[in-house]
N, CA, C and O atoms as CSV, one atom per row, in Angstrom:
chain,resi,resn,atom,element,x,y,z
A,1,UNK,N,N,0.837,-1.182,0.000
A,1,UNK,CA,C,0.000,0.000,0.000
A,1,UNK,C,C,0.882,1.246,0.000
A,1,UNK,O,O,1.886,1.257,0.711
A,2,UNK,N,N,0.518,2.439,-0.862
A,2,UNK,CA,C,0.997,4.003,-0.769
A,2,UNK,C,C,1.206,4.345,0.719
A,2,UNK,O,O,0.390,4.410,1.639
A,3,UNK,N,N,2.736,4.573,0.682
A,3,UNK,CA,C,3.290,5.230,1.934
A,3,UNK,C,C,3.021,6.920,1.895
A,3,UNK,O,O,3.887,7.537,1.275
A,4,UNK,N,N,1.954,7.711,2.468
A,4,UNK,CA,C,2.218,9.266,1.921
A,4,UNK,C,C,2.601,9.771,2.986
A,4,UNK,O,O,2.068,9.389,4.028
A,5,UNK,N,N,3.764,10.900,3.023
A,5,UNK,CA,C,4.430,11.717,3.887
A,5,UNK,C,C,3.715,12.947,3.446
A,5,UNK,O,O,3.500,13.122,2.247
A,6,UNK,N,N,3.264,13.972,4.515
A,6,UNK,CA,C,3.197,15.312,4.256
A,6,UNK,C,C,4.421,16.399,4.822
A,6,UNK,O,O,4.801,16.620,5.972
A,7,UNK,N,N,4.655,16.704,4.126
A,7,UNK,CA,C,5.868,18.488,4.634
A,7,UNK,C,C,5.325,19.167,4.517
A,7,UNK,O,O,4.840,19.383,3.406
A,8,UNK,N,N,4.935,20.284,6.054
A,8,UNK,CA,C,4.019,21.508,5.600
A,8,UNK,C,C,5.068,22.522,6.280
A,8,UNK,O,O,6.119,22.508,6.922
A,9,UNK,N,N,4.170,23.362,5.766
A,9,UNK,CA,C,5.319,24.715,6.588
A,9,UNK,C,C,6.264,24.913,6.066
A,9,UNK,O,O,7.262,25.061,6.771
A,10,UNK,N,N,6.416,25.023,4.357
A,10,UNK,CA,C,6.941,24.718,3.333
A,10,UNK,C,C,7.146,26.556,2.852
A,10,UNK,O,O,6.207,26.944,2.157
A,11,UNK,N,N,8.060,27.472,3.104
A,11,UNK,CA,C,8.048,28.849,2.274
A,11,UNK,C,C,7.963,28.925,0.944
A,11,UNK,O,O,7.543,29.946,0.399
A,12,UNK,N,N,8.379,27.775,0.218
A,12,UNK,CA,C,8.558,27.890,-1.017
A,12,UNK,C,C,8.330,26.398,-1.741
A,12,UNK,O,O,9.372,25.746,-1.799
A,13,UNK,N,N,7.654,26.024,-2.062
A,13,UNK,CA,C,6.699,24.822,-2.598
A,13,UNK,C,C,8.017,24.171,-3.455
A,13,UNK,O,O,8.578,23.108,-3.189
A,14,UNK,N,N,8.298,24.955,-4.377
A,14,UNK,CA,C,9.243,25.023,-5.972
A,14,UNK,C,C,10.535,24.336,-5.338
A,14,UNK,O,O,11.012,23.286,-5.768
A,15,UNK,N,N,10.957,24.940,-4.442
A,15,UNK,CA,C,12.400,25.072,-3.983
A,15,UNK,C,C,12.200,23.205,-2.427
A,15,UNK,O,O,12.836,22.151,-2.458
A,16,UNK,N,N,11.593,23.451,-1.863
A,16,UNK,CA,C,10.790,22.115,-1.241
A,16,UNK,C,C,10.884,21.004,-1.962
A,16,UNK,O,O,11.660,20.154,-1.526
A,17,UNK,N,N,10.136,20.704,-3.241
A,17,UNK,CA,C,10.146,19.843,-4.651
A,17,UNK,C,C,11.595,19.502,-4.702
A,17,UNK,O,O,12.096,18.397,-4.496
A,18,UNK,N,N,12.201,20.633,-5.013
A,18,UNK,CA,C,13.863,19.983,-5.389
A,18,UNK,C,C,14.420,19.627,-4.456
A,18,UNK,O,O,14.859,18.478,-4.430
A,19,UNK,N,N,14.581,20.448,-3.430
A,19,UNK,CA,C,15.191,19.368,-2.392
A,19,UNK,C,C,14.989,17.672,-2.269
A,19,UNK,O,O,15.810,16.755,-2.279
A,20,UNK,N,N,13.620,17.698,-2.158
A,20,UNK,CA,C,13.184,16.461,-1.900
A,20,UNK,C,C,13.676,15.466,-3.487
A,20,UNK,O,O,14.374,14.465,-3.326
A,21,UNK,N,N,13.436,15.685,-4.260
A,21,UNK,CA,C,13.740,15.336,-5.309
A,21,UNK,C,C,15.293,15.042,-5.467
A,21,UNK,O,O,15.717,13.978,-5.917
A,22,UNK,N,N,16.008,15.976,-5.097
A,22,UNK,CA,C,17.765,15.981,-5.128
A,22,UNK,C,C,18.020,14.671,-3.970
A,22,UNK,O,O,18.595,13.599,-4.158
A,23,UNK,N,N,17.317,15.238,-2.636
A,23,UNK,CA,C,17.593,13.632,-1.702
A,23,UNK,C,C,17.368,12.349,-2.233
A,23,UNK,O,O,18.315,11.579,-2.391
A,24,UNK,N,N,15.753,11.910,-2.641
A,24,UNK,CA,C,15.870,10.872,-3.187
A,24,UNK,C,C,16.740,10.565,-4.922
A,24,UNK,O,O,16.975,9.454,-5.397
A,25,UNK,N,N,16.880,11.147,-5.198
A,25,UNK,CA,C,17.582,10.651,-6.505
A,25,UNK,C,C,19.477,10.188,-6.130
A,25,UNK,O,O,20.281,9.478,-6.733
A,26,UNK,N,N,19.566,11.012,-4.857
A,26,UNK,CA,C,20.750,10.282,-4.478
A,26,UNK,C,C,20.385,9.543,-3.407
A,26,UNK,O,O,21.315,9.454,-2.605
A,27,UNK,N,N,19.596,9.088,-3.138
A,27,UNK,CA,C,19.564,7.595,-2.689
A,27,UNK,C,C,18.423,6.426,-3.869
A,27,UNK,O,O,17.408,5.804,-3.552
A,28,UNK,N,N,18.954,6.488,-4.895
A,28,UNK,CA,C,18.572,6.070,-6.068
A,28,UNK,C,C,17.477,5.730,-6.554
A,28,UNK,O,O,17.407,4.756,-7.304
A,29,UNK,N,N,16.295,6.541,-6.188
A,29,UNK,CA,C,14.988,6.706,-6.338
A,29,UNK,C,C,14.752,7.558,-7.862
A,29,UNK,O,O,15.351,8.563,-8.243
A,30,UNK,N,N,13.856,6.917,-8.450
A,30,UNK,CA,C,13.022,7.373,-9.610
A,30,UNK,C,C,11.632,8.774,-9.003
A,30,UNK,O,O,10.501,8.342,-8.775
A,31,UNK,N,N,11.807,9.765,-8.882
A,31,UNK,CA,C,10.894,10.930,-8.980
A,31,UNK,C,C,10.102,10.952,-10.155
A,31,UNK,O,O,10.504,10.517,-11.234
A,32,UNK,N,N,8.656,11.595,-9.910
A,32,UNK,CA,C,7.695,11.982,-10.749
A,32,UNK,C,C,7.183,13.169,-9.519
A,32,UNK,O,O,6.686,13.183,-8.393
A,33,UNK,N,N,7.621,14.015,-10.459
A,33,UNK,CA,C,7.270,15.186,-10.096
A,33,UNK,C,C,5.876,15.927,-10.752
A,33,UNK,O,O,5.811,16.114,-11.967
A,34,UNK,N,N,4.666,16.368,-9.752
A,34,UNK,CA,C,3.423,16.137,-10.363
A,34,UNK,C,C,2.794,17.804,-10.088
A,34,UNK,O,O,2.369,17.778,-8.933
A,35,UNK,N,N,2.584,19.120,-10.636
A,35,UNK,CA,C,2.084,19.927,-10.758
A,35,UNK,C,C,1.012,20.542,-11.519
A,35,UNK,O,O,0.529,19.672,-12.244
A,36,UNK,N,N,0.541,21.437,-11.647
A,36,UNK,CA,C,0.174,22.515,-12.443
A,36,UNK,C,C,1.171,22.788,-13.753
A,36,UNK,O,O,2.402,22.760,-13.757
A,37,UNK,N,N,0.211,23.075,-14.928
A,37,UNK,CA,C,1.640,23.487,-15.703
A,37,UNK,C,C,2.199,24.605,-15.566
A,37,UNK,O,O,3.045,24.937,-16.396
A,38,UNK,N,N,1.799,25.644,-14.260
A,38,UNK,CA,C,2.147,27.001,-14.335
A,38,UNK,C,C,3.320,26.662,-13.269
A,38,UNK,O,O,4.458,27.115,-13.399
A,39,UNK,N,N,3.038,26.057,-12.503
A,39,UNK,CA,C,4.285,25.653,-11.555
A,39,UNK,C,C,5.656,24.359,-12.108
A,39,UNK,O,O,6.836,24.288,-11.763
A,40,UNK,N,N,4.693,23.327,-13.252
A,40,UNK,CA,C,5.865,23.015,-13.747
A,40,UNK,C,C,6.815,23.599,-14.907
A,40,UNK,O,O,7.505,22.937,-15.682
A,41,UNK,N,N,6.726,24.545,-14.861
A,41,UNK,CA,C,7.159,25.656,-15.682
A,41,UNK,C,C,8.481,26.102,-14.399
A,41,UNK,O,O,9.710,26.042,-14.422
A,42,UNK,N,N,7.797,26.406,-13.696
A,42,UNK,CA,C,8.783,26.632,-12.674
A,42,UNK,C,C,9.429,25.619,-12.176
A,42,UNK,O,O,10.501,26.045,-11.744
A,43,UNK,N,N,9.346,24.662,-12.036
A,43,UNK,CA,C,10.345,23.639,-11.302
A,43,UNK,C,C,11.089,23.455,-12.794
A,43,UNK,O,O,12.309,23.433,-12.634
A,44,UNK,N,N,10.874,23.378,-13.568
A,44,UNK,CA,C,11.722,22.762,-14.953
A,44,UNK,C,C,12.973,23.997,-14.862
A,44,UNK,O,O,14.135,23.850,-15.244
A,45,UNK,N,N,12.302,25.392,-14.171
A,45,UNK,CA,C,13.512,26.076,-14.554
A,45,UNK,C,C,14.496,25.785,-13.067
A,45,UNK,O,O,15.710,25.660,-13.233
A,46,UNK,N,N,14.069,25.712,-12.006
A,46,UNK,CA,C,14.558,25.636,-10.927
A,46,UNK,C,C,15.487,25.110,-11.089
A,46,UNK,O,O,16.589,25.650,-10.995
A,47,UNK,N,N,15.201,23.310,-11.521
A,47,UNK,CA,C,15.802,22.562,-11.133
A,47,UNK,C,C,17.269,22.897,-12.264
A,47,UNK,O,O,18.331,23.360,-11.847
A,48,UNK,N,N,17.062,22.627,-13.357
A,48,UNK,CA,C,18.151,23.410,-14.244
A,48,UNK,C,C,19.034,23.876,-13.217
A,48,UNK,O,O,20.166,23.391,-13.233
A,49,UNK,N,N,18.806,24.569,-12.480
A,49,UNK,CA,C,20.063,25.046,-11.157
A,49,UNK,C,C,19.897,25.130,-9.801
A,49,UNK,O,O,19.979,26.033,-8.968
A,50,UNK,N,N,19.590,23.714,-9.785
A,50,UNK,CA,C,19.338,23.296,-8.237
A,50,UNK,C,C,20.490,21.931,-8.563
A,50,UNK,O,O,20.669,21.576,-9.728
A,51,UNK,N,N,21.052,21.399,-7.667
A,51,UNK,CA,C,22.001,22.652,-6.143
A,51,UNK,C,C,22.844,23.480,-7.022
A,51,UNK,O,O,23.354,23.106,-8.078
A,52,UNK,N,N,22.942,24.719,-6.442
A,52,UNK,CA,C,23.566,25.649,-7.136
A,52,UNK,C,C,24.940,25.472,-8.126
A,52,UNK,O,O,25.286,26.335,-8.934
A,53,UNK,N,N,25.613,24.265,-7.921
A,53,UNK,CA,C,26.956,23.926,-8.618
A,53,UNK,C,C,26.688,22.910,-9.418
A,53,UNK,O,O,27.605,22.244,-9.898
A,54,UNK,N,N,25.220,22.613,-9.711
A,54,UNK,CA,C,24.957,21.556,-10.393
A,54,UNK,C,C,23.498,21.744,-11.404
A,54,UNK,O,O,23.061,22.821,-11.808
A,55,UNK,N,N,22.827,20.180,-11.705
A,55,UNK,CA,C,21.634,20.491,-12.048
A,55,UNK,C,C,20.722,19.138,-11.643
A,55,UNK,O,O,21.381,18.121,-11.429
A,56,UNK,N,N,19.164,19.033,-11.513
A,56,UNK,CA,C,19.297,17.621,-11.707
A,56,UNK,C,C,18.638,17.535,-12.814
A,56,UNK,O,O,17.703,18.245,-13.184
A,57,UNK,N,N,19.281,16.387,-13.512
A,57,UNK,CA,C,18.537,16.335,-14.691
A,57,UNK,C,C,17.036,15.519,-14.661
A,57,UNK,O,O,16.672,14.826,-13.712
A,58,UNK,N,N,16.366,15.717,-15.716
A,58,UNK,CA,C,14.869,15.776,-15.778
A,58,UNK,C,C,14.241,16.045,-17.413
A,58,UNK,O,O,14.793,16.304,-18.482
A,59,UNK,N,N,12.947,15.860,-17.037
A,59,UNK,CA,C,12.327,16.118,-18.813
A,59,UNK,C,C,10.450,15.475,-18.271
A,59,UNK,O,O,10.046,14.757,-17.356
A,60,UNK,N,N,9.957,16.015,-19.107
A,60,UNK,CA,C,8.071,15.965,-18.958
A,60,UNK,C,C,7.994,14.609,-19.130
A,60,UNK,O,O,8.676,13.738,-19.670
A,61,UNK,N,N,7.090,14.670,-18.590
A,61,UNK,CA,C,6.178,12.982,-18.719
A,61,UNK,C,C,5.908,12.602,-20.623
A,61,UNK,O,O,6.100,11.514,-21.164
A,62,UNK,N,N,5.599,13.426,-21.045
A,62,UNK,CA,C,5.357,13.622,-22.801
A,62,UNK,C,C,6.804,13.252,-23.376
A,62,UNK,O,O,6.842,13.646,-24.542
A,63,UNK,N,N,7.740,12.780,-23.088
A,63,UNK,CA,C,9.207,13.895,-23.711
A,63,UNK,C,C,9.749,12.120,-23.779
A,63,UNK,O,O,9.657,11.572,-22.680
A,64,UNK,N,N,10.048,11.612,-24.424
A,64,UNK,CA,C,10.735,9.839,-25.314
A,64,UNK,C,C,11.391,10.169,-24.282
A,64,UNK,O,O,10.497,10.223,-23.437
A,65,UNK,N,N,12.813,10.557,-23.510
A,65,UNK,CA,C,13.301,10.125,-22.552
A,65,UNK,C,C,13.108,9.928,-21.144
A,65,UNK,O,O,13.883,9.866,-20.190
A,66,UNK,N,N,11.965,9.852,-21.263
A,66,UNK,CA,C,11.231,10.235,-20.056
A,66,UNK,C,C,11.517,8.991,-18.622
A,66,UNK,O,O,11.557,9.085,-17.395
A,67,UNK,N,N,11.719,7.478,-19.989
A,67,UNK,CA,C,12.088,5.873,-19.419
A,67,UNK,C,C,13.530,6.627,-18.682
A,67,UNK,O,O,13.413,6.647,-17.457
A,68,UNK,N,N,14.357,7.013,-18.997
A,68,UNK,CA,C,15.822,7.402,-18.703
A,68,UNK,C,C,15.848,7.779,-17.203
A,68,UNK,O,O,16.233,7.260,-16.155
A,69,UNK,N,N,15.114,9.201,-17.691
A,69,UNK,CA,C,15.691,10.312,-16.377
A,69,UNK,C,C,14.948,9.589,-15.257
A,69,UNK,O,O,14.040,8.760,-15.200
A,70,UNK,N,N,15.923,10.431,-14.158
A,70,UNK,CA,C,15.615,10.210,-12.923
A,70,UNK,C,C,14.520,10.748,-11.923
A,70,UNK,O,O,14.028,10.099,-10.999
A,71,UNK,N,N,14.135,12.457,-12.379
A,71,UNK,CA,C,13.200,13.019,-12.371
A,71,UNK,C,C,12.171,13.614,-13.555
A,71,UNK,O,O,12.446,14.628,-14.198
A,72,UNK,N,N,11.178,12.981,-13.711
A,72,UNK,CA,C,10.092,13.618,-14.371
A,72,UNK,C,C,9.134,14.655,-14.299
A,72,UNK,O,O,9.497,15.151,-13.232
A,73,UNK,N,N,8.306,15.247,-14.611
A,73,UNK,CA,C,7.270,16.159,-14.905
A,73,UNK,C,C,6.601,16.238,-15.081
A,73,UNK,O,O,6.382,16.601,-16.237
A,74,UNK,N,N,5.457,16.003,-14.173
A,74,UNK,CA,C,3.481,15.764,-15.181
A,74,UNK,C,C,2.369,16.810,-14.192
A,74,UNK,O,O,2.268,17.601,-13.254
A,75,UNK,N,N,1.790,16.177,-15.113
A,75,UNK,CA,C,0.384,17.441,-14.412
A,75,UNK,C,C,-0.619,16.648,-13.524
A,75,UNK,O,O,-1.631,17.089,-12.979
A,76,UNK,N,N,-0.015,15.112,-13.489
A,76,UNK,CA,C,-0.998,13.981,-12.404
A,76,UNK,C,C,-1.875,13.371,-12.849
A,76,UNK,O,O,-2.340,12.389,-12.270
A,77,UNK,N,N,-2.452,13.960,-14.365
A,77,UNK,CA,C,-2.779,12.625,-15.272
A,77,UNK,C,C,-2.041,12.322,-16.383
A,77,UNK,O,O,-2.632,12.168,-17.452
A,78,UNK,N,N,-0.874,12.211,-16.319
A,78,UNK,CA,C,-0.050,11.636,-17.244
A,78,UNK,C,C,0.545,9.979,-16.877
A,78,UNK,O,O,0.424,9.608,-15.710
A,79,UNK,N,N,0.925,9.404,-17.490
A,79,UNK,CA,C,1.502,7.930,-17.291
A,79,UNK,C,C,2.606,8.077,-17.038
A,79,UNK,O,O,3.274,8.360,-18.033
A,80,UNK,N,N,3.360,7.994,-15.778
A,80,UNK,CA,C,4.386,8.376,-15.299
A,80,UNK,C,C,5.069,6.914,-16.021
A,80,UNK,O,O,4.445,5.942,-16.447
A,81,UNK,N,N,6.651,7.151,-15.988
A,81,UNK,CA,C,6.957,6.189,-16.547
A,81,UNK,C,C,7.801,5.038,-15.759
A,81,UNK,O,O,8.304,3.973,-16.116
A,82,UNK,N,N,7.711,5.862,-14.311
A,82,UNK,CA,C,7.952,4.827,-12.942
A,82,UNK,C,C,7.279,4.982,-12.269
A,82,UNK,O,O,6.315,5.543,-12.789
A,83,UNK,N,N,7.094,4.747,-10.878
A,83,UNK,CA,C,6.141,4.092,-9.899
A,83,UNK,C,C,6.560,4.160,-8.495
A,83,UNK,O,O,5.819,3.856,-7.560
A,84,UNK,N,N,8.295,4.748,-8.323
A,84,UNK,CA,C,8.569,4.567,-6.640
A,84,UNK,C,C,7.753,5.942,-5.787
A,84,UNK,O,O,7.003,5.921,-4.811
A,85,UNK,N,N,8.249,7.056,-6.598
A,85,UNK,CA,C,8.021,8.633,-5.526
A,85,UNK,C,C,7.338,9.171,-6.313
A,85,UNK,O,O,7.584,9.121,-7.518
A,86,UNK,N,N,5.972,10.028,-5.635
A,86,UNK,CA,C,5.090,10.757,-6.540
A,86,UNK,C,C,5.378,12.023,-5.607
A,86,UNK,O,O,5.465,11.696,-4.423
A,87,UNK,N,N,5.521,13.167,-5.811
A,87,UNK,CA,C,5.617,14.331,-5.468
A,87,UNK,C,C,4.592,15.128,-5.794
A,87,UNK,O,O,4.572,15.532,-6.956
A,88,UNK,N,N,3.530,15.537,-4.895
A,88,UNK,CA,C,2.550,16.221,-5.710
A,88,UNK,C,C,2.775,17.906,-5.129
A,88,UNK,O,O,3.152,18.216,-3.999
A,89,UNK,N,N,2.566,18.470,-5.806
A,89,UNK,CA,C,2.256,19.856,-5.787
A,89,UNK,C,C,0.903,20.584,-6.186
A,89,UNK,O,O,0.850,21.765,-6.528
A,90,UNK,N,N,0.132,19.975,-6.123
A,90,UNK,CA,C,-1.290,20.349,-6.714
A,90,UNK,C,C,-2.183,20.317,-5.414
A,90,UNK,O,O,-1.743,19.661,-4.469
A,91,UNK,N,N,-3.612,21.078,-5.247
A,91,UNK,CA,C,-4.281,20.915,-4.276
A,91,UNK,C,C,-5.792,20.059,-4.177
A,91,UNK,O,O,-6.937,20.382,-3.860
A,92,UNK,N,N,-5.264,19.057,-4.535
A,92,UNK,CA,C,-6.155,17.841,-4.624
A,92,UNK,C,C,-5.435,16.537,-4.421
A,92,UNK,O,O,-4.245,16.632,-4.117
A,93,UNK,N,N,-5.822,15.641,-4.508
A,93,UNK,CA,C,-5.054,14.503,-4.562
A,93,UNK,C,C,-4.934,14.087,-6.150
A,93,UNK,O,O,-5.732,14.364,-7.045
A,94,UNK,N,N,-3.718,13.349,-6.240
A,94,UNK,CA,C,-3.044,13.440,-7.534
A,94,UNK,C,C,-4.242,11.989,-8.071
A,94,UNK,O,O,-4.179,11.100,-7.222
A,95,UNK,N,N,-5.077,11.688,-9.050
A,95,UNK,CA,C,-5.932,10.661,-9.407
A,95,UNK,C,C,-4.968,9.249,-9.244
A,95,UNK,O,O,-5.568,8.230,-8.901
A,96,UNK,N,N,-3.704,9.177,-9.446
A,96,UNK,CA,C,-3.132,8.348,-10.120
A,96,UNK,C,C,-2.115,7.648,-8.976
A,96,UNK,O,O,-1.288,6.757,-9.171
A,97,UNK,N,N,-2.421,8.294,-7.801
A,97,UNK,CA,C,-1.496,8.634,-6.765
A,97,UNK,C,C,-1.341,6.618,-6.062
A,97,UNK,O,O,-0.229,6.157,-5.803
A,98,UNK,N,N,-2.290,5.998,-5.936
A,98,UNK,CA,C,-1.966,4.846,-5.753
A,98,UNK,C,C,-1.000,4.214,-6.198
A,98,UNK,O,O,-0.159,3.630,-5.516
A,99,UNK,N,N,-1.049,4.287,-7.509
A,99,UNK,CA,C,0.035,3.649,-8.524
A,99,UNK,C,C,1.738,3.821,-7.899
A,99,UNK,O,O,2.801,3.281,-8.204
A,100,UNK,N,N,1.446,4.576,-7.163
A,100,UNK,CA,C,2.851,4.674,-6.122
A,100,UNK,C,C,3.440,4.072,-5.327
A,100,UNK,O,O,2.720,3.080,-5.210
A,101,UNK,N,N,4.684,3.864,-4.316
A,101,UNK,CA,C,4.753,3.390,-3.534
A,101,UNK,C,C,4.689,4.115,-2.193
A,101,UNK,O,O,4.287,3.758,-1.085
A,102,UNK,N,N,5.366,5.569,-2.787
A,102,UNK,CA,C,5.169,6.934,-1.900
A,102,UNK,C,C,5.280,7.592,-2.635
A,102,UNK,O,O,5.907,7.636,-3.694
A,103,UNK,N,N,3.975,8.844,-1.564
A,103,UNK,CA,C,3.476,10.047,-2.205
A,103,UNK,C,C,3.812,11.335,-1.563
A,103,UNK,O,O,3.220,11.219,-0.490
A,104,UNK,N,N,4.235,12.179,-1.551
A,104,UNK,CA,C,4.711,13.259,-1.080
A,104,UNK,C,C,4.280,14.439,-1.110
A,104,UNK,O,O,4.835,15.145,-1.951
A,105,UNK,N,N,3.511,14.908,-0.515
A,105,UNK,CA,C,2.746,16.164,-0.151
A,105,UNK,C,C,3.101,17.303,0.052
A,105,UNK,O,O,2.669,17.516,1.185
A,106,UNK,N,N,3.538,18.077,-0.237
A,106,UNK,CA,C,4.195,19.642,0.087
A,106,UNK,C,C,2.854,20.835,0.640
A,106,UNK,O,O,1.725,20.817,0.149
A,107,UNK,N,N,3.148,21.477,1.364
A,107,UNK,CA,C,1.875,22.508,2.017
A,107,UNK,C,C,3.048,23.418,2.468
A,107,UNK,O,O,4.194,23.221,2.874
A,108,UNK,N,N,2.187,24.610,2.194
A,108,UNK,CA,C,2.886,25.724,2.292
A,108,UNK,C,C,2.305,26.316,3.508
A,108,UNK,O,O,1.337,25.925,4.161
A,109,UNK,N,N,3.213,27.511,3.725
A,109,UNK,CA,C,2.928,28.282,4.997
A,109,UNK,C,C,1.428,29.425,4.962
A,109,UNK,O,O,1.000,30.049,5.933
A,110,UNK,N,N,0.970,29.433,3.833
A,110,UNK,CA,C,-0.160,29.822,3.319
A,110,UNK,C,C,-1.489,29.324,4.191
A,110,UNK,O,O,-1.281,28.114,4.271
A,111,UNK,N,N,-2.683,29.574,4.858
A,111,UNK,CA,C,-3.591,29.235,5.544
A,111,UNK,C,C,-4.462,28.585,4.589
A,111,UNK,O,O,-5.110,27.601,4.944
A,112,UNK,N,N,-4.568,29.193,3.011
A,112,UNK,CA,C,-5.827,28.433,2.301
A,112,UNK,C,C,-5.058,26.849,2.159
A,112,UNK,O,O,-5.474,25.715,2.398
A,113,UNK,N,N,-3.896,27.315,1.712
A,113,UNK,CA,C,-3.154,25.955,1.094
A,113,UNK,C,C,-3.008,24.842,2.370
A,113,UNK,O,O,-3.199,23.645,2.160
A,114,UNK,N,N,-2.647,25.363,3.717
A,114,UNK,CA,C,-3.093,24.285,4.884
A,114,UNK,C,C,-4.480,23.585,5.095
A,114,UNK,O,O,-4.844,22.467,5.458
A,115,UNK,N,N,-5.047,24.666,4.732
A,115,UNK,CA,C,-7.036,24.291,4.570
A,115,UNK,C,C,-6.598,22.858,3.657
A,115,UNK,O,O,-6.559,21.768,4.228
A,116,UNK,N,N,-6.347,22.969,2.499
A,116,UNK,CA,C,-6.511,21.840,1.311
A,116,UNK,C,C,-5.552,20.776,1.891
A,116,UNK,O,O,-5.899,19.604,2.039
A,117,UNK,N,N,-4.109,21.331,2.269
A,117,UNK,CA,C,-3.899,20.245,2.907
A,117,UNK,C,C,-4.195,18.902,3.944
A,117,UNK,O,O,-3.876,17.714,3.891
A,118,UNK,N,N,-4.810,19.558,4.705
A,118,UNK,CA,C,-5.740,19.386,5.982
A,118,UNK,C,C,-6.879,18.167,5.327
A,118,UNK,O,O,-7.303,17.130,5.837
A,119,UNK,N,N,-7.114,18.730,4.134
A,119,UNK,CA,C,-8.552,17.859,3.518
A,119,UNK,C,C,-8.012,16.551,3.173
A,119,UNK,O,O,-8.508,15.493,3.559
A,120,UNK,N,N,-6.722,16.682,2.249
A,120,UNK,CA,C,-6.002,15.612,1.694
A,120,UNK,C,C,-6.103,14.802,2.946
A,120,UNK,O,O,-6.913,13.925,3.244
A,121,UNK,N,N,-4.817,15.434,3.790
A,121,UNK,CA,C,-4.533,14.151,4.564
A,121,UNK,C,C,-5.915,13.508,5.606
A,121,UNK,O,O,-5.757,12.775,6.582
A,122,UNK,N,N,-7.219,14.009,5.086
A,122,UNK,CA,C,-8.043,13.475,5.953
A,122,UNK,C,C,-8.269,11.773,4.870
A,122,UNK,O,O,-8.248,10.586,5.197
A,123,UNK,N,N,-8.496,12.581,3.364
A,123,UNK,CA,C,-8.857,11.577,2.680
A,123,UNK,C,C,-7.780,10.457,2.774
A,123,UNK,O,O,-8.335,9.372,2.945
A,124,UNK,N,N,-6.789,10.386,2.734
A,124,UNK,CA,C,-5.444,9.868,2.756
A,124,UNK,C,C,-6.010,8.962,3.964
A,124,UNK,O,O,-6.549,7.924,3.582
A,125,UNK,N,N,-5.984,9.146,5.158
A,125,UNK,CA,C,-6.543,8.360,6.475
A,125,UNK,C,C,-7.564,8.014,6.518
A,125,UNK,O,O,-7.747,6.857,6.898
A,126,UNK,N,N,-8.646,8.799,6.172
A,126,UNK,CA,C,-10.168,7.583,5.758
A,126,UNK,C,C,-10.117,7.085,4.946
A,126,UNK,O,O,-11.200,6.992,4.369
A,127,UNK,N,N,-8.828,6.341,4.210
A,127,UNK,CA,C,-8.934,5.141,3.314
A,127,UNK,C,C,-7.970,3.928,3.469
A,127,UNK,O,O,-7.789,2.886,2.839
A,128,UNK,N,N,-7.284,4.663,4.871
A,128,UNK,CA,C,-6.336,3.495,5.905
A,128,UNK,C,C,-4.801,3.725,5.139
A,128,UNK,O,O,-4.098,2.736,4.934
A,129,UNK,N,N,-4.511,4.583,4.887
A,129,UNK,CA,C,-3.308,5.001,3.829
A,129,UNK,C,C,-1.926,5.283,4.991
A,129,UNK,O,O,-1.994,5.941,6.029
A,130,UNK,N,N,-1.099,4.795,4.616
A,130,UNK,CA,C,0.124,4.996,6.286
A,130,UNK,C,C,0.473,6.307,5.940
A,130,UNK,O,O,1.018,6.500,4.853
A,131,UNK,N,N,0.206,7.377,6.814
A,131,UNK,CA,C,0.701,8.445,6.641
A,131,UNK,C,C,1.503,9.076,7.893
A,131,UNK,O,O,1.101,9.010,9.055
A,132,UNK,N,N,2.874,9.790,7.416
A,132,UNK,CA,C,3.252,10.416,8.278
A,132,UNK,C,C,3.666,11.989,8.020
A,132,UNK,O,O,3.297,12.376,6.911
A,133,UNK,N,N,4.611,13.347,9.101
A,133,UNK,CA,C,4.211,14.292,8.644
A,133,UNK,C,C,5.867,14.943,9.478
A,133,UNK,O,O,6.548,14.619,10.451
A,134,UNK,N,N,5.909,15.878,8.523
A,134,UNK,CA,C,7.314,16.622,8.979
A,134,UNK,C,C,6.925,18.041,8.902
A,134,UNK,O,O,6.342,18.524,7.931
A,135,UNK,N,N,7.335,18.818,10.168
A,135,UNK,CA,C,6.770,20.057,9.501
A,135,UNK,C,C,8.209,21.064,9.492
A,135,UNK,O,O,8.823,21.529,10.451
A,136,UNK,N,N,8.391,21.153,8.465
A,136,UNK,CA,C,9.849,21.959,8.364
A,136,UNK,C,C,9.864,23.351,8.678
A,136,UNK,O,O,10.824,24.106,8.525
A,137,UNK,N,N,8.660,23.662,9.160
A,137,UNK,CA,C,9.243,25.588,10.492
A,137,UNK,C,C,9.700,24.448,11.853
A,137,UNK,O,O,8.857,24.861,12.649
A,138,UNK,N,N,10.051,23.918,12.223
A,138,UNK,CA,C,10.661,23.345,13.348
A,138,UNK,C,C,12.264,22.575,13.122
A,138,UNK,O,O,13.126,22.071,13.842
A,139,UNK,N,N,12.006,22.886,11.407
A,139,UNK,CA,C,13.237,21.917,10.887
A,139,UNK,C,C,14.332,22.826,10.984
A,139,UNK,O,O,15.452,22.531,11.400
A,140,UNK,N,N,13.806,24.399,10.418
A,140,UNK,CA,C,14.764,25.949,9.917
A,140,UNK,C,C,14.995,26.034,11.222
A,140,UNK,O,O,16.221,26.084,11.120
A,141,UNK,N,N,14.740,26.111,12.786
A,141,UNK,CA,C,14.969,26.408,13.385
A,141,UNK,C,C,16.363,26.013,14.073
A,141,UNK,O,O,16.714,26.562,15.118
């Protein structure tokens, strides 16, 4: 069954994504990174120069190398082309999100965006889903 972690208390959603994304890909995890296309617009450029002396490489769910890379790009109904880490950035639950093994939740320091969060992880637990939760304003400190 889908392991989902939530991180809230997140300043910057975009910058959150890559991190998390940069950790697991060096501990040799396949990412699918799952947004809006207005925000994957933004992570496509982020990551390009995330960590700052580097990049990670990546390409859309649409894009023939998609089998390759390590991190992908979709909007959450696309056919991801692996199955370990789903990263969602959207404020719903991603449709496809089972198909995972873990799902990864980002919530920002924003009150509406905790509201939606709040909803997720209810649905997430009224369907017996193992969830756990990090809240990174206790992490910066």
């Amino acid at each position: 069954m889908t392991r989902v972690d939530f991180y809230t208390g997140s300043p910057d959603k975009v910058r959150t994504a890559c991190q998390l994304s940069h950790k697991a890909m060096q501990n040799g995890m396949r990412v699918m990174l799952s947004a809006e296309a207005g925000m994957l617009d933004a992570l496509d450029k982020v990551l390009w120069q995330f960590p700052a002396t580097s990049f990670l490489p990546h390409c859309r769910s649409d894009q023939a190398e998609s089998a390759q890379m390590p991190i992908v790009l979709g909007d959450g109904q696309a056919n991801f082309p692996d199955h370990q880490l789903l990263i969602s950035l959207h404020d719903e639950c991603v449709p496809v999100f089972s198909r995972f093994e873990r799902v990864i939740e980002i919530i920002s320091t924003d009150p509406a965006d905790s509201e939606r969060g709040r909803e997720r992880f209810k649905f997430y637990r009224d369907r017996g889903y193992a969830l756990s939760h990090t809240d990174l304003t206790k992490l910066r400190t």
